[in-house]
N, C-alpha and C positions, 0 to 999 in steps of 0.2 A: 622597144627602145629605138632611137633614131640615132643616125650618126652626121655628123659634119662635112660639108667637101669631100662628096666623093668623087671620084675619078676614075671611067673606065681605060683600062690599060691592055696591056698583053703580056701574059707568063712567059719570061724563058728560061729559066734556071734556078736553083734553090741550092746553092753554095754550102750553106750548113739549115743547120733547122729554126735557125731564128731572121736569116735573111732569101729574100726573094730578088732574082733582077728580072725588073717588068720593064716594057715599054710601052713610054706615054708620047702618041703622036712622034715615032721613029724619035724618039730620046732615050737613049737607057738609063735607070735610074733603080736603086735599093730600095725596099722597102722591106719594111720589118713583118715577120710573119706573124702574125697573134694564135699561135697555134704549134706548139713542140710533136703535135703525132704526122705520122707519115704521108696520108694523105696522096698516096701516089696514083689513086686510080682521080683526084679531082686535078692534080698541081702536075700537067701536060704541056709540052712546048707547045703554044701557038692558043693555045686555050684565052677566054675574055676574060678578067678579074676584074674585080671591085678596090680600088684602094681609098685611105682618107688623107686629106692632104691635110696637115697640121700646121703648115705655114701660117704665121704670125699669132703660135700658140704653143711651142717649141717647150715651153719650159726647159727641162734635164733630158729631153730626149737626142738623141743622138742621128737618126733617121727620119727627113721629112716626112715618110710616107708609113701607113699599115695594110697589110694585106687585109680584107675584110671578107669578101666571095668572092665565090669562082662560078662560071657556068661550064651545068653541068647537062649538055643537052639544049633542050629549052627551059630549063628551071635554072634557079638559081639559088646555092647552098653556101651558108653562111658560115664561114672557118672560124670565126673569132671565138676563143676557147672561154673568154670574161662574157659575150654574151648569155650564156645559159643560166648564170646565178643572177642575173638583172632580171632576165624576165622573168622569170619563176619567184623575186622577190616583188617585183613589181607588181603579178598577176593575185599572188597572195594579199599584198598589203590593198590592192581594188576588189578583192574579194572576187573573183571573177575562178579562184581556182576551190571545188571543195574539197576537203579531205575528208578519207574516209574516219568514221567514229571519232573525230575533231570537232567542236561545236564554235563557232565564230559568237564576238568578234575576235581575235586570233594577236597575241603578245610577238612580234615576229623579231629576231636578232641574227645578224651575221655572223658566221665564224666561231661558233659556241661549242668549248673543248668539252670531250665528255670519254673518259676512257684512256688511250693512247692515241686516240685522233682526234681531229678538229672539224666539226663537220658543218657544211656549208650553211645553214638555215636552224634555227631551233625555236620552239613557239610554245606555247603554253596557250589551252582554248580558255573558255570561259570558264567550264569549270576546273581550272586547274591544271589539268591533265599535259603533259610536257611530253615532244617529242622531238628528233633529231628528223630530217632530211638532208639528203647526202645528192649532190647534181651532180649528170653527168652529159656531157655535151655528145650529139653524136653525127657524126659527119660522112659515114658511112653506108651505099646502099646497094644493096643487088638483086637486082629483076624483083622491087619494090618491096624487098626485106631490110629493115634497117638494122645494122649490127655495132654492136659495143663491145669491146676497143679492139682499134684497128694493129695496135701492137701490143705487146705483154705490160700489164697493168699490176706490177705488186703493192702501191698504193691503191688501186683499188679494190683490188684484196683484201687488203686490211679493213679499209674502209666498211665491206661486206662485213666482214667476220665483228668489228664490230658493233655494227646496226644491229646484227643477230645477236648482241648480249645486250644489247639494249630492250629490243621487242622482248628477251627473255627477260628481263627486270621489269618490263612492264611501262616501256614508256612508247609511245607510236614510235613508229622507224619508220623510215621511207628511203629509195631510192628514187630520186625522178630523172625519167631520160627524157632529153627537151632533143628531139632530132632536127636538126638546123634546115628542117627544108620539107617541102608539101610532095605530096606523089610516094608516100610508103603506104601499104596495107598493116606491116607486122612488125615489131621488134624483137628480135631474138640475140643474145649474149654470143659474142663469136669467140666459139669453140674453135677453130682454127686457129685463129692469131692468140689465142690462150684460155687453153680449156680450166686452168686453174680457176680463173674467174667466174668464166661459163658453171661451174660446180656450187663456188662460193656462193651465186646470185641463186641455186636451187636453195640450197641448203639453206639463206636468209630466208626465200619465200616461205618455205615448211615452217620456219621458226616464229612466222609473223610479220614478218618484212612488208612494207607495200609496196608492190614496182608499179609505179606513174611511169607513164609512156603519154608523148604529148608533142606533133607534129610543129611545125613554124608556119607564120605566112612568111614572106623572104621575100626584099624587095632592092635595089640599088644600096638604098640606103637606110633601111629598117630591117626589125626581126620584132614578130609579136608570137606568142604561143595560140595555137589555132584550135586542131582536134586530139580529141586521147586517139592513142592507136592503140592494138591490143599487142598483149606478147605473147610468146611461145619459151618454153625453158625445155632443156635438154633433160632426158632420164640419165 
């Protein structure tokens, strides 16, 4: 996916968690964060970011500007929390992603309630066969481990538990982690910021869960999904 006008700025401050103050060419200006998680090891005073400038396309929005990435290093990682269900619908509907025991060509719909959750993708293959995937964006990396979620995720808990009574009814489940940026080896669920999860995402795999893991390429003003990366899950 591509985005519009973008505009390199400079991070200084994150007031609450839906606004940023960046400077563009020594102006300081708000812009909106597309991203509620913490993000504190990327969102650092002095740091380069990405933003979009929506001027003379404003609709209802309130704030000229979006946060989109930040550099991190010499990479650049892509924050926008809406990106990950684009491209993993995009990548599907070009057939470019397979799934495992799925047979294309593939029924694909957004936002298909199934249970007590709503879960991001649901598809039906050719013969039939219906299954839910659940996205999760991930923005997080350490000494080229990419880890999911950066703070306590009880929607996504839920969301695990479940995918796991779904694969136990008998329909494909998936998790997919779209990790917003190139330069990881491994995805592993962080047991730190909430081992609740880290548990759930064991217990989904044992039940039949798929976890898709699937790196980005990350550019100013794009995000495309690149390579699978593999995981590791906690005993």
């Amino acid at each position: 996916m591509k985005y519009e006008k973008i505009v390199k700025a400079v991070y200084l401050s994150r007031p609450n968690r839906f606004t940023a103050v960046v400077s563009i060419n020594g102006i300081t200006e708000k812009s909106h964060v597309k991203n509620t998680g913490r993000l504190k090891e990327l969102l650092v005073p002095g740091v380069t970011v990405f933003i979009e400038d929506y001027l003379g396309r404003m609709g209802t929005r309130k704030m000229r500007y979006s946060l989109i990435a930040v550099m991190k290093g010499d990479k650049i990682v892509n924050i926008d929390s809406q990106a990950p269900n684009k491209v993993v619908k995009e990548a599907l509907e070009n057939g470019e992603i397979v799934l495992p025991e799925m047979k294309g060509p593939l029924e694909i719909q957004s936002e298909k309630k199934y249970g007590n959750s709503r879960f991001d993708i649901y598809i039906k293959d050719a013969y039939s066969r219906e299954g839910f995937i659940e996205i999760k964006g991930c923005t997080l990396e350490n000494e080229g481990t990419a880890l999911f979620p950066d703070a306590p995720t009880q929607r996504g808990v839920k969301h695990l538990k479940e995918l796991k009574k779904a694969a136990e009814s008998g329909y494909f489940a998936a998790v997919f982690i779209v990790i917003q940026m190139k330069g990881v080896s491994l995805f592993q669920p962080n047991k730190t910021s909430h081992r609740e999860f880290a548990d759930a995402m064991r217990e989904a795999y044992e039940s039949g869960v798929k976890i898709l893991c699937c790196d980005c390429d990350v550019t100013e003003n794009s995000i495309t999904l690149s390579s699978p990366v593999p995981f590791r899950l906690y005993d």
